[in-house]
C-alpha positions as CSV (number, residue, x, y, z in Angstrom):
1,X,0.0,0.0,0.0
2,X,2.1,3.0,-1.5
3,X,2.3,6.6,0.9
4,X,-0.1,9.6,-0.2
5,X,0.4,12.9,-0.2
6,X,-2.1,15.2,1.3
7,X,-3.8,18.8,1.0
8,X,-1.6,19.9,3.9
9,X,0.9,19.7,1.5
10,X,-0.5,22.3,-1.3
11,X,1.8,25.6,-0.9
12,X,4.2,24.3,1.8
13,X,6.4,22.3,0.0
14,X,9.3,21.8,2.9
15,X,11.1,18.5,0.9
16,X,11.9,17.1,4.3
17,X,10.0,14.3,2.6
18,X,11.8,14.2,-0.6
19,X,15.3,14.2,1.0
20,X,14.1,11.0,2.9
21,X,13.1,9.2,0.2
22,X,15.1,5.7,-0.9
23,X,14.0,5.2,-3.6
24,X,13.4,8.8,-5.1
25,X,9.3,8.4,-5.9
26,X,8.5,11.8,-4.5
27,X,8.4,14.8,-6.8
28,X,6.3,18.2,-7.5
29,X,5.0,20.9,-9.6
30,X,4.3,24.6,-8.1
31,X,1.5,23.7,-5.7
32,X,3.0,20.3,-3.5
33,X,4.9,17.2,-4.1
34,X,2.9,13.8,-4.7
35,X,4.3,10.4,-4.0
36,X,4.3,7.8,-7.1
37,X,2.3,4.5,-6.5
38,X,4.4,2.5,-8.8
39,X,7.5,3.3,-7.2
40,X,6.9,3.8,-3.9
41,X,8.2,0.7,-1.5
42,X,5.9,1.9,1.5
43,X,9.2,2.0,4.2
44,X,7.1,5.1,5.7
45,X,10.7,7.3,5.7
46,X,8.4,10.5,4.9
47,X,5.7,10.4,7.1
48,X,7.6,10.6,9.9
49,X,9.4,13.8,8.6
50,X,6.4,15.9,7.0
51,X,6.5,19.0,9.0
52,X,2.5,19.9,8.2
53,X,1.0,15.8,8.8
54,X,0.0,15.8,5.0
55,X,1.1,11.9,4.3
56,X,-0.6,8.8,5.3
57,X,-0.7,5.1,3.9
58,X,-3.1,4.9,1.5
59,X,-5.3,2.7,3.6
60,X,-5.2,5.5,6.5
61,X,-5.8,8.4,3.9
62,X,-8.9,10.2,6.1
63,X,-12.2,10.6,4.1
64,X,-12.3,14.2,3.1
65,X,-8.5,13.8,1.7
66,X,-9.0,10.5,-0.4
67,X,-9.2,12.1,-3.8
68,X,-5.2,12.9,-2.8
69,X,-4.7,9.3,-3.8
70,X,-5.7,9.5,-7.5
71,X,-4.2,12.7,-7.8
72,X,-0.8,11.4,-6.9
73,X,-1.2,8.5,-9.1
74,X,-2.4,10.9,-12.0
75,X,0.9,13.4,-11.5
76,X,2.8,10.1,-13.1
77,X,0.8,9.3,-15.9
């Protein structure tokens, strides 16, 4: 179950989360980073380090973020 990246996220953009990263699934435009589905090994480095709480497991993403995960997954198509 990959990591999402959450609304929190939109405007901060602090990379703590990209810096973490083994496996270097974590990019961004402008507006936040997203995590990619297909890469992402689910070690749950980046959660820990997100300075605004914007990542969860994609199983744990709360109900008023959970259209986060399809817009990670669509920043990689």
């Amino acid at each position: 179950m990959a990591y999402v990246i959450t609304s929190p996220c939109k405007d901060e953009k602090a990379a703590e989360c990209v810096e973490v990263c083994p496996v270097d699934c974590i990019h961004g435009d402008d507006e936040m980073y997203y995590i990619d589905p297909d890469t992402c090994i689910e070690c749950g480095a980046c959660e820990p380090v997100c300075p605004v709480e914007a990542i969860y497991q994609q199983d744990l993403v709360p109900d008023e973020e959970k259209e986060y995960i399809e817009i990670n997954a669509n920043f990689y198509k």
